[in-house]
C-alpha positions in Angstrom: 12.5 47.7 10.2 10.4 47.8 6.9 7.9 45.2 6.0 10.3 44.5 2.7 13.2 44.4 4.8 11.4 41.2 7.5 9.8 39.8 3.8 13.6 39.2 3.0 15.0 37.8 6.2 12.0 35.5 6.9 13.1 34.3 2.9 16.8 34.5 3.6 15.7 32.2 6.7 13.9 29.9 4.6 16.2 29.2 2.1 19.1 28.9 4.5 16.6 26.1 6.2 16.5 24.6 3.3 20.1 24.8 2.4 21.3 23.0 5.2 18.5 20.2 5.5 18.3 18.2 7.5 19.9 19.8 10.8 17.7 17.2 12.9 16.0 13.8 13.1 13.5 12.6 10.2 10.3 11.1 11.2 8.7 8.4 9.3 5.2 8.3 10.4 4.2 4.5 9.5 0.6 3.7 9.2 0.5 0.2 10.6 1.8 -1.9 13.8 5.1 -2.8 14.7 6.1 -5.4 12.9 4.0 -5.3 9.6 5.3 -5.2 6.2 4.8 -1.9 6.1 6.7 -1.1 9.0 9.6 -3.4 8.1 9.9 -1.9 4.6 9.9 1.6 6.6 13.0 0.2 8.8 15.1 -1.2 5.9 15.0 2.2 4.2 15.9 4.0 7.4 19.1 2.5 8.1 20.7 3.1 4.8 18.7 6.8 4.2 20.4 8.1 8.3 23.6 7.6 6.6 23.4 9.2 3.9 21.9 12.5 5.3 23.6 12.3 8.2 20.4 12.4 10.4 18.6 9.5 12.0 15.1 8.8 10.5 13.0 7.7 12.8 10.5 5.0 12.3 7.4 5.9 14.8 3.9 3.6 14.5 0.2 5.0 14.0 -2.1 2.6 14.0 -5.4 2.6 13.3 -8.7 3.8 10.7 -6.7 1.6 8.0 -4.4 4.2 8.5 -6.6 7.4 8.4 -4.9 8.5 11.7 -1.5 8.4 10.9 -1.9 10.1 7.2 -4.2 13.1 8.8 -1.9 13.9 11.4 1.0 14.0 8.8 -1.3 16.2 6.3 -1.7 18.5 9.6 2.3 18.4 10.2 4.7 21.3 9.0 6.0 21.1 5.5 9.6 21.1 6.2 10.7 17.4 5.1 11.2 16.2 8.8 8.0 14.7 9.3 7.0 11.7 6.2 4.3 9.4 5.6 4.9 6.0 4.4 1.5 5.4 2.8 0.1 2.6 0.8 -3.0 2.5 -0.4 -5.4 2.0 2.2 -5.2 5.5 3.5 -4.7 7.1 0.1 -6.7 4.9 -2.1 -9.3 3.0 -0.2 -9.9 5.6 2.7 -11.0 8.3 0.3 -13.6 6.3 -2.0 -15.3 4.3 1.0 -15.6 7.5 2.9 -18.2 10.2 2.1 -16.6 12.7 4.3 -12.3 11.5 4.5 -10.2 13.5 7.0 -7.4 14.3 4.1 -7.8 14.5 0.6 -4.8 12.5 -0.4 -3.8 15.2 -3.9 -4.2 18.1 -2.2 -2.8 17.5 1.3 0.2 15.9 0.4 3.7 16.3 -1.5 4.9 13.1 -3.0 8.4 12.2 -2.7 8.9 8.1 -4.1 7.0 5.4 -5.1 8.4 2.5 -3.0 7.2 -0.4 -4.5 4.0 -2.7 -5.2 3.1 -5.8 -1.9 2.4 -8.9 -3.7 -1.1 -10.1 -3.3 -2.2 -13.5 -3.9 -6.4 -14.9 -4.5 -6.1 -18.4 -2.8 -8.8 -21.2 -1.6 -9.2 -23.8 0.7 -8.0 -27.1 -0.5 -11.5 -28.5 -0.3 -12.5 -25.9 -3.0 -12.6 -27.8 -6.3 -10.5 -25.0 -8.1 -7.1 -25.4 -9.5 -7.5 -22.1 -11.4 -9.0 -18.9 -11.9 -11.3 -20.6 -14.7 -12.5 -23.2 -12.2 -12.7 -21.2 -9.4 -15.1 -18.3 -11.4 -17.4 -21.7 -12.7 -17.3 -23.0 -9.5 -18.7 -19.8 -8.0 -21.7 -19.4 -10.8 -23.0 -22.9 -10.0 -23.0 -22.6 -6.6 -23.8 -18.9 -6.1 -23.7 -17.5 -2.4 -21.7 -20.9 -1.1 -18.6 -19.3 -0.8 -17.5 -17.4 2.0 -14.5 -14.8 1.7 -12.4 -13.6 4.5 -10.9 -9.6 4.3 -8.4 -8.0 7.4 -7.9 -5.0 5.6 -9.2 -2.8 3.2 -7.2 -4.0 0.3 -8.6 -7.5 0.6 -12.4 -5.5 0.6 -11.8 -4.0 -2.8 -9.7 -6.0 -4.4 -12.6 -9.0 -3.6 -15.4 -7.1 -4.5 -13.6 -6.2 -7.7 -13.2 -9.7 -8.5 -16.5 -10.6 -7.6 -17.7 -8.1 -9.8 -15.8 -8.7 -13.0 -16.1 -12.4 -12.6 -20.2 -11.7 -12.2 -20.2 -14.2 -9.0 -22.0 -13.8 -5.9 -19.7 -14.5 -2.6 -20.6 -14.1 0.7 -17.9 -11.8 3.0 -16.6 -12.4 6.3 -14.7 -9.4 7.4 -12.0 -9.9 10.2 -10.2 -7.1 12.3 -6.6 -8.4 10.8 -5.6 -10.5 8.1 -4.1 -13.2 11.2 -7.4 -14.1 12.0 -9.2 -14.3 9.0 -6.2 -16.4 7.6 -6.5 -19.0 10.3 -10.3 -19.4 9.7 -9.0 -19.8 5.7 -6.6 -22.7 7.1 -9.2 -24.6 9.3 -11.8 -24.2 6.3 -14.4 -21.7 7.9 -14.1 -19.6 5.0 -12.9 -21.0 1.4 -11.6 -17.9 -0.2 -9.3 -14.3 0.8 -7.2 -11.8 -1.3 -3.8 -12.2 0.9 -0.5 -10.8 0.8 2.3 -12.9 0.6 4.0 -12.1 3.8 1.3 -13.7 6.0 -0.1 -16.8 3.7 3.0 -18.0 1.7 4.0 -20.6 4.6 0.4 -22.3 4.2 1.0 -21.9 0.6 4.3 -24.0 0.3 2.8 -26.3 2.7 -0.4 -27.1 0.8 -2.7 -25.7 3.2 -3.6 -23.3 0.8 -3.9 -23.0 -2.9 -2.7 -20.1 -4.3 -4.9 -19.6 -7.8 -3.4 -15.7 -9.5 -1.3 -13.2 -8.2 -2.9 -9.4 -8.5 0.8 -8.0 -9.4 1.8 -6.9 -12.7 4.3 -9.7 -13.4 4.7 -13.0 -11.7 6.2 -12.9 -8.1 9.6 -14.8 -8.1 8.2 -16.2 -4.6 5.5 -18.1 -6.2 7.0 -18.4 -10.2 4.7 -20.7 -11.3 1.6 -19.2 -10.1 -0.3 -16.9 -13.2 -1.4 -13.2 -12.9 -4.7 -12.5 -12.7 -4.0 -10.7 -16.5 -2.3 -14.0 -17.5 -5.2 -15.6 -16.1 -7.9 -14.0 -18.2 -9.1 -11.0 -15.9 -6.7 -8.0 -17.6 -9.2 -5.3 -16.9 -8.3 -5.8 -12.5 -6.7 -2.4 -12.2 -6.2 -2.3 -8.4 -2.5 -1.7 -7.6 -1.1 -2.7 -3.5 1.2 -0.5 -3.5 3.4 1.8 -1.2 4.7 5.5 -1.3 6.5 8.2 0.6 4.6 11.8 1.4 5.1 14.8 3.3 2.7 17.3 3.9 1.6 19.8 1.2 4.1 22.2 -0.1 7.5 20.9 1.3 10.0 22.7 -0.5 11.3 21.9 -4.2 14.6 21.5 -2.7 14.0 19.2 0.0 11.8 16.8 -2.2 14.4 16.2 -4.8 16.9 15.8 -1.5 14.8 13.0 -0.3 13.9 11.8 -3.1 17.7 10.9 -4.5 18.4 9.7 -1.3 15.0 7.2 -1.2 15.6 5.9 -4.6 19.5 5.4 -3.4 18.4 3.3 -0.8 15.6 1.3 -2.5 18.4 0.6 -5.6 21.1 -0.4 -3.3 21.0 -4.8 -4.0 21.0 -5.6 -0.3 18.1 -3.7 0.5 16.1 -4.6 -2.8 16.7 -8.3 -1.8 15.5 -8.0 1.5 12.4 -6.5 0.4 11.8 -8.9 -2.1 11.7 -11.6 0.6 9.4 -9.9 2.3 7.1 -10.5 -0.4 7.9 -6.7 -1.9 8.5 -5.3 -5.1 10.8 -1.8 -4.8 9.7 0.6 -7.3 11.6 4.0 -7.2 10.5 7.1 -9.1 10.2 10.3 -9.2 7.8 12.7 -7.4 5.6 13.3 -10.3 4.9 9.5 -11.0 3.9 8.4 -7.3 1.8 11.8 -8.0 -0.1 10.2 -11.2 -0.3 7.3 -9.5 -2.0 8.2 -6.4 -4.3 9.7 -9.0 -4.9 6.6 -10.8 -5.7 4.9 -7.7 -7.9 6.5 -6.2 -10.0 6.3 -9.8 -9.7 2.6 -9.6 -11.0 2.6 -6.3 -14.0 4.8 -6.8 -15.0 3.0 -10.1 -14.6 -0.3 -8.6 -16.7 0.2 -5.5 -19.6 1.9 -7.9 -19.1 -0.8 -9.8 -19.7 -3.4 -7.0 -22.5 -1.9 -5.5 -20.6 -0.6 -2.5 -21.8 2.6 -1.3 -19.1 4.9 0.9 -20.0 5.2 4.6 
């Protein structure tokens, strides 16, 4: 058999593959624990995405390295659309500017499938913190510089705190916790006055009036909290950090299999039952093409690197 002749089967092969995708399961490789909002996001969409290819998709956790380990060992998987990463931007934002030497280079090593939406992030204070606003809370800060202590369980709540420490020009003082439980329950007993935290997590002490919620990072106002401002609305318009959420495969998954997923994603993400489930969960779907979650990954990881320059943080 001629080398042109085995070029063309192993093509024929190929495209046939590709054809008939998928013929089995689809893995969703989530970054987080059980039980996180990124893993429940990941389970809403799987349901509703097994039907319509016909395949289960499979949710399976990897914890760990604010998720590092679960995005290399996708970037090291084979490009054939049955093994996906639902990222967010801890492994593909924050991971690559804190680190001089990341395991994945999160343009390169991965094919972007759909943006899935933006977590909604809110800056609150203790009670005893005598700030009912962004205003009071910046003022607050200046005359009593180094007095307030910040609480982080992620990397999101890192940069998204040192970036409003640094446009604000106040000095806080952080208190970084393995998870954002703990460092929340130390916000609620008043051993730290101040944390970047997502809705999912602090909104209960919010409603209750254990907490104070002062801006939401989001675009637009979150229809959990209506009344509370942006942090655009309230005078801060140059915070550029996004929390947001996105479906990968490795590098160079097929044309053909992207756009498959992708209208299948999107489906599911515009269907109103699963929208208003994630929306509860403090979530904000955001469908879109391949080529947009690419700019935006892009973007991101920009933000990231000029934020942590800009704040005096160095990558390890």
């Amino acid at each position: 058999m001629s080398r042109l002749t085995i070029l063309l089967a192993l093509l024929l092969s190929s495209w046939v593959a590709q054809a008939q995708f998928p013929v089995k399961p689809v893995r969703i490789v989530v970054p987080f624990p059980g039980g996180s909002a990124t893993d429940t996001i990941g389970r809403l969409l799987a349901g509703p995405v097994s039907q319509s290819l016909g395949q289960p998709v499979l949710v399976e956790n990897k914890a760990g390295a604010d998720g590092a380990i679960a995005a290399a060992e996708v970037a090291k998987s084979a490009p054939d659309g049955y093994t996906l990463l639902l990222a967010t931007n801890s492994p593909m934002s924050a991971v690559p500017a804190m680190k001089k030497a990341p395991p994945y280079d999160p343009v390169a090593d991965f094919t972007p499938i759909t943006d899935v939406g933006r977590y909604t992030f809110f800056i609150v204070v203790h009670p005893a913190v005598p700030a009912r606003n962004l205003r009071e809370l910046i003022d607050y800060a200046r005359l009593n510089p180094g007095k307030l202590n910040y609480a982080t369980g992620n990397t999101s709540g890192i940069v998204s705190t040192a970036s409003f420490a640094s446009l604000a020009h106040i000095q806080l003082v952080h208190v970084p916790y393995k998870g954002e439980p703990q460092a929340l329950t130390d916000l609620v007993t008043g051993r730290v006055q101040l944390m970047v935290v997502s809705s999912g997590t602090a909104l209960p002490h919010i409603r209750d009036g254990r907490l104070r919620a002062l801006v939401t990072t989001l675009r637009e106002r979150s229809p959990l909290l209506p009344a509370v401002p942006t942090i655009a609305e309230a005078g801060m318009p140059q915070f550029s950090l996004t929390s947001w959420a996105g479906l990968f495969g490795p590098a160079k998954v097929p044309p053909e299999i992207v756009g498959r997923l992708n209208r299948e994603f999107v489906a599911a993400l515009k269907r109103p039952e699963i929208s208003e489930a994630l929306v509860k969960q403090g979530f904000a779907p955001n469908p879109s093409s391949p080529a947009a979650l690419g700019d935006l990954v892009k973007e991101q990881i920009e933000s990231y690197r000029r934020v942590l320059r800009a704040a005096g943080v160095e990558p390890e």
